[in-house]
N, C-alpha and C positions, 0 to 999 in steps of 0.2 A: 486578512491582508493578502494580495495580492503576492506569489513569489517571484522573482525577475530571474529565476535560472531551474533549470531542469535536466536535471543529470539522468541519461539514458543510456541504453545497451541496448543493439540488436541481435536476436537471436539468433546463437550459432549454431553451427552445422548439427552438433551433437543432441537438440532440442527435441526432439520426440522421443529421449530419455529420460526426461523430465519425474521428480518424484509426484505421482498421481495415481487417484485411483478411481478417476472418472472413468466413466463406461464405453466415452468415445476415442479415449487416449490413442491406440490404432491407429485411428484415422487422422492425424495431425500432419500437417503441413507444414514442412518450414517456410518454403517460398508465399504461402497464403498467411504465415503468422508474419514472417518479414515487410508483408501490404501491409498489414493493419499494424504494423506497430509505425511505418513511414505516413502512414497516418494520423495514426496517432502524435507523433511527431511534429507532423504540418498542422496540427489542433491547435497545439500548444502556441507554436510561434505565432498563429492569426492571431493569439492569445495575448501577445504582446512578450511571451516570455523568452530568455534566450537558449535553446537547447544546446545543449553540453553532450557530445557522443563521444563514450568510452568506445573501444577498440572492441570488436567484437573477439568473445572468449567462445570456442571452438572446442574444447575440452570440457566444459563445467555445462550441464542440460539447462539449469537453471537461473544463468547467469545474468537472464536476461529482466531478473526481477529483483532488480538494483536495489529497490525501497527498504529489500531485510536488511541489506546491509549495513546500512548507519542510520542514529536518529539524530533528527538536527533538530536543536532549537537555537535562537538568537545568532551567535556568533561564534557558537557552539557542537562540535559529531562527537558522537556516541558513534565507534565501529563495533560494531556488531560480533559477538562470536555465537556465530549459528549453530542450531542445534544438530544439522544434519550433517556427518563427517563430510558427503559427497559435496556438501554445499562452500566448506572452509575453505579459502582461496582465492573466493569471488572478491571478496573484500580488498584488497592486494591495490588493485586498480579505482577504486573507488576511494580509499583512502588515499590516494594519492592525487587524484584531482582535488579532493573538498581541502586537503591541505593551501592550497591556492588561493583560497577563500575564508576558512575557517580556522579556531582551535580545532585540534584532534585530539579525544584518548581511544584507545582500544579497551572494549570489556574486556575484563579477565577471569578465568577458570576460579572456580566451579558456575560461573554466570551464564547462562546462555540465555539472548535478546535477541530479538528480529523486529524488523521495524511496521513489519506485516501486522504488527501485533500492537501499535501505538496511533491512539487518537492523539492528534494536536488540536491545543484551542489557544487563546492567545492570552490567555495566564494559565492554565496547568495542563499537566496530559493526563490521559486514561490510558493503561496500559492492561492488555489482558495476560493472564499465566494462564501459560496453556500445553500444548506437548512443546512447543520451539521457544518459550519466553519462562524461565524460573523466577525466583523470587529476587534472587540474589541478582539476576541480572537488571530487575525494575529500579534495584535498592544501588547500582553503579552506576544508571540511568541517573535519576534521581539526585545523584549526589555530585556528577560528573556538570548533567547541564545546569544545575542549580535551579530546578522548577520541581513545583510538588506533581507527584504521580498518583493518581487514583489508579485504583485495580478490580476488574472484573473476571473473578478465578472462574476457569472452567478449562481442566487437562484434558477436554475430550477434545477441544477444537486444534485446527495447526493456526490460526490466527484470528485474533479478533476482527479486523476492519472486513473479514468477509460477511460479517454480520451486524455491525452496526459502523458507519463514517459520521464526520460532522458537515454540516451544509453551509453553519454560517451563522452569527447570531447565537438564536436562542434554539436552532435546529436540528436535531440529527433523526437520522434515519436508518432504519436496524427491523432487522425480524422479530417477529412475534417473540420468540423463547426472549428476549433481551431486550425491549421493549419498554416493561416496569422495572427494568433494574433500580436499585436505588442509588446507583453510582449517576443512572441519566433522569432522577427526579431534577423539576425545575427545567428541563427543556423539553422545547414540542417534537416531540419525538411522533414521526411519520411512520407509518409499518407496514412496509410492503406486503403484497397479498402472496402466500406461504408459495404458490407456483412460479412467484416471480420473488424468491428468496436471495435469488447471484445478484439483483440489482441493489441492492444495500449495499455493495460495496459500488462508491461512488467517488468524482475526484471534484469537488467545489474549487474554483476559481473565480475568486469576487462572486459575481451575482451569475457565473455562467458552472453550470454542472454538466461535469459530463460523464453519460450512464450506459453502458452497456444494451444494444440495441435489443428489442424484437420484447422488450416487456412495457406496453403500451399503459398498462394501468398505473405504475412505478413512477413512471415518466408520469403519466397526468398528475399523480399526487404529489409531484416537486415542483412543476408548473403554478399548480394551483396555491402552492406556496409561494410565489412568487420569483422562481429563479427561470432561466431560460436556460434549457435543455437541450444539450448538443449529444445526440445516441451514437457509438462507436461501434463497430463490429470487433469484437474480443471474444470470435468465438474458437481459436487459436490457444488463446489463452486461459481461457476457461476450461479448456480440456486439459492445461498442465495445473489446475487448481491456483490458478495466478487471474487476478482481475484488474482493473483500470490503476487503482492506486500502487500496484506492484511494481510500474512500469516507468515509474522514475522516482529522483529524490529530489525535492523541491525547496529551496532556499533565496 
């Protein structure tokens, strides 16, 4: 189903502090991530959807990757407490817009969830535990939005959706290592080719996906599934280990 609002942040001044351990991190741009995210931006609303812009935070590197911060489902936020101290705070402003619209609760201690880390499908989520998502935080998820949560453990990643999204349907697409999980048996699981691993994280709206540009093969194998494929430049954000679905919260 299509979302009609998209809650954003533009990256602030502080953004080439970003917690990352990409090897281009150096060379980040804020005024070149700030293009691509007004771009990104102007996707959405040709999209029909209405973007929502928080105030940009100037202080916080990572601020600008709204999606950890709460998980919505129905009528429903889950705000997030993040695992990373540096990160705690972002939440502040983001709970206070979906107030507007939504139930709120906030996770609580010893929970930590990020939203980086939750598939939606449109009866249960998939949630991964990972270094940023515990157990206890899936089990306040869970309990708070009233939907079951499936879980694929793996403490080595910082978030699932960098490795497997859902497309739509009966679709998802995910990397090799996670591929035959037995959490995504029963869907046609597409597998990107291992050089072009950043593009499994994807953001489906209706039948329109949009993927992370300059991996040609990824892009044909979602094509060829039938969706139309709009490629983004997020190479900005790829350097702060943040990708398309980070970059708002969609309701």
């Amino acid at each position: 189903m299509m979302p009609k609002h998209a809650l954003v942040r533009e990256p602030g001044d502080r953004y080439p502090g970003c917690i990352s351990s990409h090897p281009l991190l150096h060379t980040v741009s804020v005024a070149r991530a700030r293009a691509q995210h007004a771009e990104y931006c102007r996707t959405l609303s040709e999209l029909g959807i209405e973007v929502i812009h928080l105030p940009r935070d100037d202080e916080r590197p990572d601020s600008c990757f709204v999606e950890d911060n709460a998980v919505i489902h129905g009528s429903k936020a889950l705000i997030c407490r993040m695992a990373k101290e540096s990160r705690r705070g972002e939440e502040t402003a983001v709970e206070a817009a979906l107030r507007e619209y939504l139930e709120v609760r906030r996770a609580e201690a010893p929970a930590t969830v990020e939203g980086g880390d939750v598939i939606h499908l449109p009866d249960r989520l998939i949630s991964g535990v990972t270094e940023r998502t515990n157990r206890e935080g899936v089990a306040q998820m869970e309990a708070w939005l009233g939907v079951p949560v499936e879980t694929i453990v793996d403490p080595g990643i910082v978030h699932l959706k960098s490795y497997v999204t859902y497309l739509g349907g009966d679709t998802m697409i995910a990397t090799r290592a996670y591929a035959d999980h037995p959490v995504l048996e029963g869907f046609n699981v597409l597998v990107v080719p291992d050089e072009e691993w950043y593009a499994a994280n994807t953001l489906a709206l209706g039948d329109t996906v949009l993927m992370p540009s300059g991996r040609p093969r990824a892009h044909a194998l979602v094509r060829e599934a039938g969706f139309d494929v709009v490629p983004l430049d997020v190479s900005e954000f790829e350097k702060c280990e943040g990708a398309l679905t980070c970059l708002s919260l969609l309701f």
